[in-house]
MDAnalysis code that builds the backbone (N, CA, C; Angstrom):
import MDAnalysis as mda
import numpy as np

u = mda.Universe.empty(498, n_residues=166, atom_resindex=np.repeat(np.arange(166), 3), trajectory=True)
u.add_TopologyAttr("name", ["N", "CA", "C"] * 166)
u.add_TopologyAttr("resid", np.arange(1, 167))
u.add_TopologyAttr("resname", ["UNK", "UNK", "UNK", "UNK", "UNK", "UNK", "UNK", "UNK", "UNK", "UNK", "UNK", "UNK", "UNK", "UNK", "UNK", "UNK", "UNK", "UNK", "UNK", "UNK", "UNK", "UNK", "UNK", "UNK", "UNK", "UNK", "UNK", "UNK", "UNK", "UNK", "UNK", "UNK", "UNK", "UNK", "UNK", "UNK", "UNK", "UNK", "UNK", "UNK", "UNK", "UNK", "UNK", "UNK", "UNK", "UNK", "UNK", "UNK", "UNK", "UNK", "UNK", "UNK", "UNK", "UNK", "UNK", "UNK", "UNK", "UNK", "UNK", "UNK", "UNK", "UNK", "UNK", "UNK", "UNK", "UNK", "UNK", "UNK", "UNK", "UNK", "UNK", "UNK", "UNK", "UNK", "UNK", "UNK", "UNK", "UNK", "UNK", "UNK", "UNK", "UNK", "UNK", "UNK", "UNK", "UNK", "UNK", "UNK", "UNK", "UNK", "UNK", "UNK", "UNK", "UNK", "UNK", "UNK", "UNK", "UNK", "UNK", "UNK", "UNK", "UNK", "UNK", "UNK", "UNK", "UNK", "UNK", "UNK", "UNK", "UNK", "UNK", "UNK", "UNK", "UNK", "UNK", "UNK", "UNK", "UNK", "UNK", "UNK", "UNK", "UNK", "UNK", "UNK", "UNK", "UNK", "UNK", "UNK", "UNK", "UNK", "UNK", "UNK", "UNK", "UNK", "UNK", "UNK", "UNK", "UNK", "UNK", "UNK", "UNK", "UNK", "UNK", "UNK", "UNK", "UNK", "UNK", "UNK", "UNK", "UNK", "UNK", "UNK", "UNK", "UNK", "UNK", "UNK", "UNK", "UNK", "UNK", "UNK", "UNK", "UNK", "UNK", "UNK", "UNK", "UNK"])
u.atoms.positions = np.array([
    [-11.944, -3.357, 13.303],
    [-11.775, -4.756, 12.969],
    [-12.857, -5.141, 11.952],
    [-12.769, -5.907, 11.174],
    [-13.210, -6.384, 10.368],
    [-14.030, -7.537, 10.646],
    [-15.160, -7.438, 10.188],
    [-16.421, -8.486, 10.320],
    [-17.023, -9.402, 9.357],
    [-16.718, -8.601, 7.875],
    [-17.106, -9.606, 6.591],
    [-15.925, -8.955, 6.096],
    [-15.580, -9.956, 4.778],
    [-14.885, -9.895, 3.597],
    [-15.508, -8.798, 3.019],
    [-16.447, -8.187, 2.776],
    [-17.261, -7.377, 2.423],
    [-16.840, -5.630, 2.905],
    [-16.616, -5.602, 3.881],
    [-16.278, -4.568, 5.397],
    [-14.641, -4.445, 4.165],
    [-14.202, -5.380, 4.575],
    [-12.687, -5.361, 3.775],
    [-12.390, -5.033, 2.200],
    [-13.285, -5.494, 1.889],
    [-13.065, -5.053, -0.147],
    [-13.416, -3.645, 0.176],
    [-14.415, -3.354, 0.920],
    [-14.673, -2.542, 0.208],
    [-13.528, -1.190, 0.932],
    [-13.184, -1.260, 2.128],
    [-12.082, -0.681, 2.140],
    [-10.357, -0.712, 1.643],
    [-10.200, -1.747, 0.945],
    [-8.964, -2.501, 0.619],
    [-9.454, -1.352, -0.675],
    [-10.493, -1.808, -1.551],
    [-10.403, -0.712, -2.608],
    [-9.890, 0.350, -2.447],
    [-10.734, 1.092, -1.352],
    [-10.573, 2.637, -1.047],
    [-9.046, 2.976, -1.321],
    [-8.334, 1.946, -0.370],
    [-6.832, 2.588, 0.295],
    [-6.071, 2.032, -0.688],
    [-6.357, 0.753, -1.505],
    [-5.279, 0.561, -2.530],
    [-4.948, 1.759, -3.830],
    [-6.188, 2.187, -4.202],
    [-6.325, 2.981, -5.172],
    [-5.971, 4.125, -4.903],
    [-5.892, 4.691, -3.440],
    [-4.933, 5.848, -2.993],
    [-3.697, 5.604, -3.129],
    [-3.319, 4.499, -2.976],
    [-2.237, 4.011, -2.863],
    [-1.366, 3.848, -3.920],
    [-2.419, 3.282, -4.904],
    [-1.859, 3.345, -6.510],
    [-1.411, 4.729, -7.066],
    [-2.245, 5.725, -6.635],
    [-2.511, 6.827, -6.846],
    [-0.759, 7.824, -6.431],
    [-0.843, 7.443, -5.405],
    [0.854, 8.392, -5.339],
    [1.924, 7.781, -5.507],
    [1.595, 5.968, -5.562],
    [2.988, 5.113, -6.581],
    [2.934, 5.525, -8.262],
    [1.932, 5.918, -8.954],
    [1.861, 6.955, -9.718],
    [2.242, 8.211, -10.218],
    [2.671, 8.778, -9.105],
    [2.971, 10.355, -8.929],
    [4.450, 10.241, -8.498],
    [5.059, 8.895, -8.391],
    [6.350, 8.982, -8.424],
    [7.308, 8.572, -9.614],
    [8.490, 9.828, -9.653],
    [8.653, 9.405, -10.779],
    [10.453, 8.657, -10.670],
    [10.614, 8.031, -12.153],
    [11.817, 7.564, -12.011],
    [13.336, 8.101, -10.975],
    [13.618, 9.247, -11.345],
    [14.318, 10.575, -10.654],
    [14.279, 10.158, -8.949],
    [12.662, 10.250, -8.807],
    [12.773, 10.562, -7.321],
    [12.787, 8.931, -6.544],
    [13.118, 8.172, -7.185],
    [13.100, 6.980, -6.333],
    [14.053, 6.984, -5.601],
    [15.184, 7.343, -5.777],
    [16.625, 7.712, -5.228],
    [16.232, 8.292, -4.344],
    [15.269, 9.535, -3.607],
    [15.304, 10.169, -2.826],
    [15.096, 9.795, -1.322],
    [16.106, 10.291, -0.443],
    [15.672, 10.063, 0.796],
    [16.130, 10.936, 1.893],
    [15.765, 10.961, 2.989],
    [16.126, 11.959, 4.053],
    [17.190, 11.869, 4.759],
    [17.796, 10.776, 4.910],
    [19.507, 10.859, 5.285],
    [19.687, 9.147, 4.792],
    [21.155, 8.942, 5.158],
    [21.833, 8.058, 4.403],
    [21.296, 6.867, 5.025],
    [21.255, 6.459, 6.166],
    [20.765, 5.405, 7.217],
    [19.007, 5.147, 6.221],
    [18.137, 6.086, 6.036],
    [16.650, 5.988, 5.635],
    [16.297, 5.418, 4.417],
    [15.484, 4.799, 4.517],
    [14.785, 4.151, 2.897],
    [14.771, 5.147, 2.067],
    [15.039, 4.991, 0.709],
    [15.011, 5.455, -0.691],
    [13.340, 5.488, -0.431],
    [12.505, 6.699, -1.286],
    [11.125, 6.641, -1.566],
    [11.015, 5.298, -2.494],
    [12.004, 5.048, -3.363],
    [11.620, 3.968, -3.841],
    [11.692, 2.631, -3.368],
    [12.502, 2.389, -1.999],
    [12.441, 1.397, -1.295],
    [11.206, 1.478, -0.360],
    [10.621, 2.350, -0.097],
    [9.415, 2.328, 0.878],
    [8.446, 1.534, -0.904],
    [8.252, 2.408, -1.423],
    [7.494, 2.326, -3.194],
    [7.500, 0.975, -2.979],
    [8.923, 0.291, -3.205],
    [8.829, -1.269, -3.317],
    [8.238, -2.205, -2.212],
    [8.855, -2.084, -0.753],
    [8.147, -2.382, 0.261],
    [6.610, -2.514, 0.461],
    [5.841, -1.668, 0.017],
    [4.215, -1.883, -0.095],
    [3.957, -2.906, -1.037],
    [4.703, -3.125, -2.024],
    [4.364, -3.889, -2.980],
    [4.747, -5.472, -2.185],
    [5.824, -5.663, -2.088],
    [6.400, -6.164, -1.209],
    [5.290, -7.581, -0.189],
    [5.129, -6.101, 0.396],
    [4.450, -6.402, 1.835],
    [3.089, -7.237, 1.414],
    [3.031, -7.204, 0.320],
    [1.066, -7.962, 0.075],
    [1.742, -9.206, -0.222],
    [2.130, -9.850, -0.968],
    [2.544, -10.948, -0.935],
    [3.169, -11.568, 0.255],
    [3.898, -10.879, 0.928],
    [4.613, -11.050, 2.161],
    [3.809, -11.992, 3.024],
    [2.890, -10.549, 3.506],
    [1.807, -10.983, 4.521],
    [0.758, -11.864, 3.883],
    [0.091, -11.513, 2.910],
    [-0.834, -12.468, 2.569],
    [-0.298, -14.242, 2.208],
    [1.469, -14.152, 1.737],
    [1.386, -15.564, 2.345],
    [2.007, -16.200, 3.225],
    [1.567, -15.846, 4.481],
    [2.392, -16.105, 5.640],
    [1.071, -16.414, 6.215],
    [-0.202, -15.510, 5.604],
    [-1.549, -15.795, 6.053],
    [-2.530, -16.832, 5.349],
    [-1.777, -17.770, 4.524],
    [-2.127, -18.488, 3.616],
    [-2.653, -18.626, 2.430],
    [-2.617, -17.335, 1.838],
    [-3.403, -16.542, 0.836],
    [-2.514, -16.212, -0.423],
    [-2.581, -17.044, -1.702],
    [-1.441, -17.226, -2.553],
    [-1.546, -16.052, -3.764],
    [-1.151, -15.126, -3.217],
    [-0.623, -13.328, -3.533],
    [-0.146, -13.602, -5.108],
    [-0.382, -13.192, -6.337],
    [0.206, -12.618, -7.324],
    [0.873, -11.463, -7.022],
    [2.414, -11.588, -6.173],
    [3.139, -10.589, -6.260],
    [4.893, -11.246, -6.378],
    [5.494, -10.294, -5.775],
    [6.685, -10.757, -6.040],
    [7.332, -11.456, -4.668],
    [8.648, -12.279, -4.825],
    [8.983, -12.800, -4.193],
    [9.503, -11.534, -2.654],
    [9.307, -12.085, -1.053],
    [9.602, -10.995, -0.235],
    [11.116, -10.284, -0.622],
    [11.974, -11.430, -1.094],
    [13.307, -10.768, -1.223],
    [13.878, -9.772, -2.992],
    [12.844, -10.233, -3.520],
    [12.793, -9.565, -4.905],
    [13.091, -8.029, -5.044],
    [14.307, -7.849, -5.681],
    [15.066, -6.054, -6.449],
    [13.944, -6.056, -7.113],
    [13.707, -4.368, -6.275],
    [13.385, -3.032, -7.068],
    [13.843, -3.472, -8.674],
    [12.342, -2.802, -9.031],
    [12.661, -2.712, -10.248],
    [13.140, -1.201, -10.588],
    [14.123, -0.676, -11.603],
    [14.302, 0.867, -11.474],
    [13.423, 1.943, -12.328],
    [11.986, 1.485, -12.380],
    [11.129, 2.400, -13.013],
    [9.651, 2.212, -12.399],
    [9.731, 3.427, -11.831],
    [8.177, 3.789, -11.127],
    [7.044, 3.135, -12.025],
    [7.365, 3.381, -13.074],
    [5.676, 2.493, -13.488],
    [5.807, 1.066, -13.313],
    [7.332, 0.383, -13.491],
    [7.063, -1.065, -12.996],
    [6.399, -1.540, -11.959],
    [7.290, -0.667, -10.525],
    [6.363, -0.545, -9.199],
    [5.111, -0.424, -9.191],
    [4.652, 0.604, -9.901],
    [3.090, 1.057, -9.571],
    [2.154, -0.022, -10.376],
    [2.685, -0.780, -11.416],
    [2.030, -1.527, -12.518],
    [2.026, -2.882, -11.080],
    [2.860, -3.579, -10.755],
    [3.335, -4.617, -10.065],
    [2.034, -4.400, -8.595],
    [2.463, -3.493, -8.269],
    [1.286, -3.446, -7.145],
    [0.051, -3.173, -7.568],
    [-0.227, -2.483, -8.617],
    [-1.582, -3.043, -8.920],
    [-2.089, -3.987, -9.055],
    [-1.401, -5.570, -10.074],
    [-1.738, -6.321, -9.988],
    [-1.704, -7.162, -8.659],
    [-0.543, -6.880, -7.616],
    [-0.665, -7.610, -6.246],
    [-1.914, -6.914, -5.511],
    [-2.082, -6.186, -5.547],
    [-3.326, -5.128, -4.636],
    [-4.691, -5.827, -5.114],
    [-4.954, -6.089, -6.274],
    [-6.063, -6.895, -7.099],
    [-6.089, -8.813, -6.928],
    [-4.650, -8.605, -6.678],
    [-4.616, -10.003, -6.583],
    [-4.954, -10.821, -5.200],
    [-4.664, -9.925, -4.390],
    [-4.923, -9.787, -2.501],
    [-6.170, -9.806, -2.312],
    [-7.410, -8.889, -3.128],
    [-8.590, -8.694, -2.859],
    [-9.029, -9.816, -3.235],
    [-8.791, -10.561, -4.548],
    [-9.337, -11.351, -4.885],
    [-9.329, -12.679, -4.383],
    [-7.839, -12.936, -3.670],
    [-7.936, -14.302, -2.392],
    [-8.600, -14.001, -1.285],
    [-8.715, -13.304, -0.903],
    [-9.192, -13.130, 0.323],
    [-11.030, -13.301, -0.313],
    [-11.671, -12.781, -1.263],
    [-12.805, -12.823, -1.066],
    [-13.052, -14.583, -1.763],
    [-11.870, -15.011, -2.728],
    [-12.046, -16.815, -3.284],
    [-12.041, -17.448, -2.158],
    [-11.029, -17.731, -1.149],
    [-10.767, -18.344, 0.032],
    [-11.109, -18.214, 1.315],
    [-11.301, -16.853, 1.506],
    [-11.716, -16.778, 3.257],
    [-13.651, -16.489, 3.236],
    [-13.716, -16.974, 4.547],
    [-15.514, -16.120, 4.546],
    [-15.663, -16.008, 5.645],
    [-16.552, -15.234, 5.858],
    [-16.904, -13.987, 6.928],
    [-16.576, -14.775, 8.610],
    [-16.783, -16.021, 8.030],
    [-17.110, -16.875, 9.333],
    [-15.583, -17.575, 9.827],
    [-14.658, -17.226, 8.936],
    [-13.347, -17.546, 9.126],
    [-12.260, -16.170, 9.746],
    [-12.859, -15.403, 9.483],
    [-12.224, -14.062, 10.192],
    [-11.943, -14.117, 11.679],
    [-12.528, -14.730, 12.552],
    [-11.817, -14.536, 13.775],
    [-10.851, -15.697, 13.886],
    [-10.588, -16.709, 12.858],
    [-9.704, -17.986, 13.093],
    [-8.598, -17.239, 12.948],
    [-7.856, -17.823, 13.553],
    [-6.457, -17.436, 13.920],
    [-4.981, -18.007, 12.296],
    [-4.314, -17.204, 12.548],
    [-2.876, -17.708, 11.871],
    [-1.829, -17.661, 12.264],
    [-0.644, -18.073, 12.423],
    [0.509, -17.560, 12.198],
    [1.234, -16.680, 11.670],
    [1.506, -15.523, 12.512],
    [1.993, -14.547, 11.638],
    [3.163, -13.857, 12.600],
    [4.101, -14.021, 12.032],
    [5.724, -13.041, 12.430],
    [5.644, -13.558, 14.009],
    [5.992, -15.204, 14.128],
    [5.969, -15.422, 15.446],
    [4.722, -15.682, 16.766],
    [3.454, -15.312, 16.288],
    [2.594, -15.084, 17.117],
    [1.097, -15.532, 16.504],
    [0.067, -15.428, 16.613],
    [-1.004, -15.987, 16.393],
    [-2.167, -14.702, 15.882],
    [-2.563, -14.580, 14.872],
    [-3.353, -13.014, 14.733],
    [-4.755, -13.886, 14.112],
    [-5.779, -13.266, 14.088],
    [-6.403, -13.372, 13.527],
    [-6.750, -13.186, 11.925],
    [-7.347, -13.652, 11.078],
    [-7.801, -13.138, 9.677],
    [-7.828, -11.725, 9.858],
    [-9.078, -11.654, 10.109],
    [-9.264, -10.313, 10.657],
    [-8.401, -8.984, 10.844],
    [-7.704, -9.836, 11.713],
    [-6.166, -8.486, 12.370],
    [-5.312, -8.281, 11.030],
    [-5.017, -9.449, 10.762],
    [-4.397, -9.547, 9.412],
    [-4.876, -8.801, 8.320],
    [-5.672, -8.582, 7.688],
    [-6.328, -7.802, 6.942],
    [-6.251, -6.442, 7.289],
    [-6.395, -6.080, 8.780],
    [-6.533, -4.640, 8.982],
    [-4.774, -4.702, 8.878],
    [-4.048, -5.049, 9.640],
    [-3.018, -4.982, 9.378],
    [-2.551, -4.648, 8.474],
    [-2.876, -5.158, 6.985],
    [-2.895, -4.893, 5.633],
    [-2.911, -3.518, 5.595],
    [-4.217, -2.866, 5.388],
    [-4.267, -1.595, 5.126],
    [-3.791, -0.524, 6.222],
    [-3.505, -1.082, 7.488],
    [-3.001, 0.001, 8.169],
    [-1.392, 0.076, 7.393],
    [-0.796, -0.695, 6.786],
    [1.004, -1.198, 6.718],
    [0.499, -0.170, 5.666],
    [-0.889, 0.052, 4.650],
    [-0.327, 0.809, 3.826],
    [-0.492, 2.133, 3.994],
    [-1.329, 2.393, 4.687],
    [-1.370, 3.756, 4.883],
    [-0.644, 4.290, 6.002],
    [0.265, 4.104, 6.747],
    [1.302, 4.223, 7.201],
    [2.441, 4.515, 6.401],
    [3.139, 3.432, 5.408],
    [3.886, 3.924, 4.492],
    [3.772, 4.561, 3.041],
    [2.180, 5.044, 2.883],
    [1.761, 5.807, 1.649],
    [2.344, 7.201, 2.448],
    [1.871, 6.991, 3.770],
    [2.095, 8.502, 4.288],
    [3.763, 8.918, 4.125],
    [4.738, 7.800, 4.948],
    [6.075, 7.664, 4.347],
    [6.070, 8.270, 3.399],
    [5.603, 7.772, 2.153],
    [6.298, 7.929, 0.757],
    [5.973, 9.433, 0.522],
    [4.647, 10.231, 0.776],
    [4.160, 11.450, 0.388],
    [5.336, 12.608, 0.865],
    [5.536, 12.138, 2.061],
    [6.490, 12.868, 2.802],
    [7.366, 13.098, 1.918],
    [8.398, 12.111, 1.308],
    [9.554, 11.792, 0.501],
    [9.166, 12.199, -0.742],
    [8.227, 12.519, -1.437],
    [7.812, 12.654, -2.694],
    [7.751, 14.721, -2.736],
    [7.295, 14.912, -1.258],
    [7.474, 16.393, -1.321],
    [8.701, 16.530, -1.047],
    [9.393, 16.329, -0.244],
    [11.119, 16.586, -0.439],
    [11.437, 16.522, -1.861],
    [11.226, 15.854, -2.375],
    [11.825, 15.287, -3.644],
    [11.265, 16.297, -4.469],
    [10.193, 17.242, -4.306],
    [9.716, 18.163, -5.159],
    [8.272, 18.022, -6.473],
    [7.864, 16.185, -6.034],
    [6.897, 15.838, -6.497],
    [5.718, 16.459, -5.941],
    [4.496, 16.542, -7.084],
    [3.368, 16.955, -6.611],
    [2.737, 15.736, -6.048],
    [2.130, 15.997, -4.942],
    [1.526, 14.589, -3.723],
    [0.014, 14.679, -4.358],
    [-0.409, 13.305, -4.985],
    [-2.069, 13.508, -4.936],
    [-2.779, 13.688, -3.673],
    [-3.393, 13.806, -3.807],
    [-4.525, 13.853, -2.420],
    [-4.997, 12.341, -2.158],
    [-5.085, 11.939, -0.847],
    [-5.487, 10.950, -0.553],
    [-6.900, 10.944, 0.266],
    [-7.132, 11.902, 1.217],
    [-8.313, 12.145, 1.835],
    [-8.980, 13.345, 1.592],
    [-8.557, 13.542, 0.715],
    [-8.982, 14.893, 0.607],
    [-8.093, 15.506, -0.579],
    [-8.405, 16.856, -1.133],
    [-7.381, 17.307, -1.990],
    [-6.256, 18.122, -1.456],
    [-5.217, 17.562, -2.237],
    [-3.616, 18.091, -1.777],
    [-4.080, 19.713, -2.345],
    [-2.993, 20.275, -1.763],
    [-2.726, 21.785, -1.962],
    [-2.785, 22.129, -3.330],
    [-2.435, 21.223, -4.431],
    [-2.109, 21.313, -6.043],
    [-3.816, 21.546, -6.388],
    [-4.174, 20.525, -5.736],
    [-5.695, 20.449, -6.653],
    [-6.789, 21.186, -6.126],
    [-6.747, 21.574, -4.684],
    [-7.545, 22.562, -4.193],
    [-7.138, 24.008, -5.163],
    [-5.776, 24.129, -5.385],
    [-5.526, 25.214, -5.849],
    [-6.408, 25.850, -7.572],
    [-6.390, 24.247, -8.232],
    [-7.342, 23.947, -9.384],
    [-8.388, 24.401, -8.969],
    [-9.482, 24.197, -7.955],
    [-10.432, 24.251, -7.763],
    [-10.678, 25.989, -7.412],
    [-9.332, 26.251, -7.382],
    [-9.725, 27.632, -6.999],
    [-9.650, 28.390, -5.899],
    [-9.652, 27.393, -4.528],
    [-9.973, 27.829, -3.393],
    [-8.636, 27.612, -2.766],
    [-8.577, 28.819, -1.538],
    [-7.641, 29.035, -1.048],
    [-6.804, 27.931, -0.387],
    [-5.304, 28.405, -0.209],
    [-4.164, 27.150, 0.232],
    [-5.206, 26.685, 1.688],
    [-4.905, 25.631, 2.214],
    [-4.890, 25.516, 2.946],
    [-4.176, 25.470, 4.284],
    [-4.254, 25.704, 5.734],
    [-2.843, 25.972, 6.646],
    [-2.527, 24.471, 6.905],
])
């Protein structure tokens, strides 16, 4: 849980920029891709993160430079990845104009129920690294190379020289 705005940038950085990082590595082609007919397109999860910051941040009162919740996919990966950059930048930056440290345990409205700032925020980055993981999944089906997010993917360890990993 989160204690300052501070605690939060500086992890909101971390995970957005991973995040940017394999909406990057997807390309036009593989947005179509998915694991059966019922399942999100990689590019509907792709859009969904983007999505989701505006979503949540204004439901949490926090007025998101992103797109509307019900807003079409755009059909080119760099739109996506361009679009959530600026919402991902735009999220950090309300939260540190509007909220302060001392407002984090106040409560909001959110999807029916009462959460805290706080929860809300983690919420944030857990929604994305949950569905970054989604998308990596779908991006190796699809035959894309996955950046590394915690570490280096199999591609770039391989750069480095050192053996696959199990």
């Amino acid at each position: 849980m989160y204690h300052s705005i501070e605690e939060f940038t500086v992890d909101w950085e971390r995970e957005s920029a991973a995040t940017l990082g394999v909406l990057r590595a997807i390309t036009d082609k593989a947005l179509s891709h998915r694991v059966d007919p019922a399942g999100r397109t990689l590019g509907a999860v792709a859009w969904h993160l983007v999505l989701t910051l505006g979503e949540m941040g204004g439901k949490a009162g926090l007025s998101v430079d992103a797109p509307a919740e019900d807003a079409p996919a755009p059909a080119s990966s760099m739109d996506i990845s361009a679009t959530y950059s600026r919402a991902a930048r735009s999220l950090s930056e309300q939260v540190a104009r509007t909220w302060t440290d001392a407002m984090l345990p106040g409560e909001v409205e959110m999807y029916g129920s009462r959460w805290t700032r706080a929860s809300v925020l983690q919420s944030l980055v857990r929604h994305q690294i949950h569905h970054r993981g989604q998308a990596t999944v779908l991006m190796r089906q699809a035959g894309l190379v996955v950046p590394g997010v915690y570490g280096p993917a199999r591609e770039e360890w391989a750069k480095m020289g050192m053996p696959a990993q199990p």
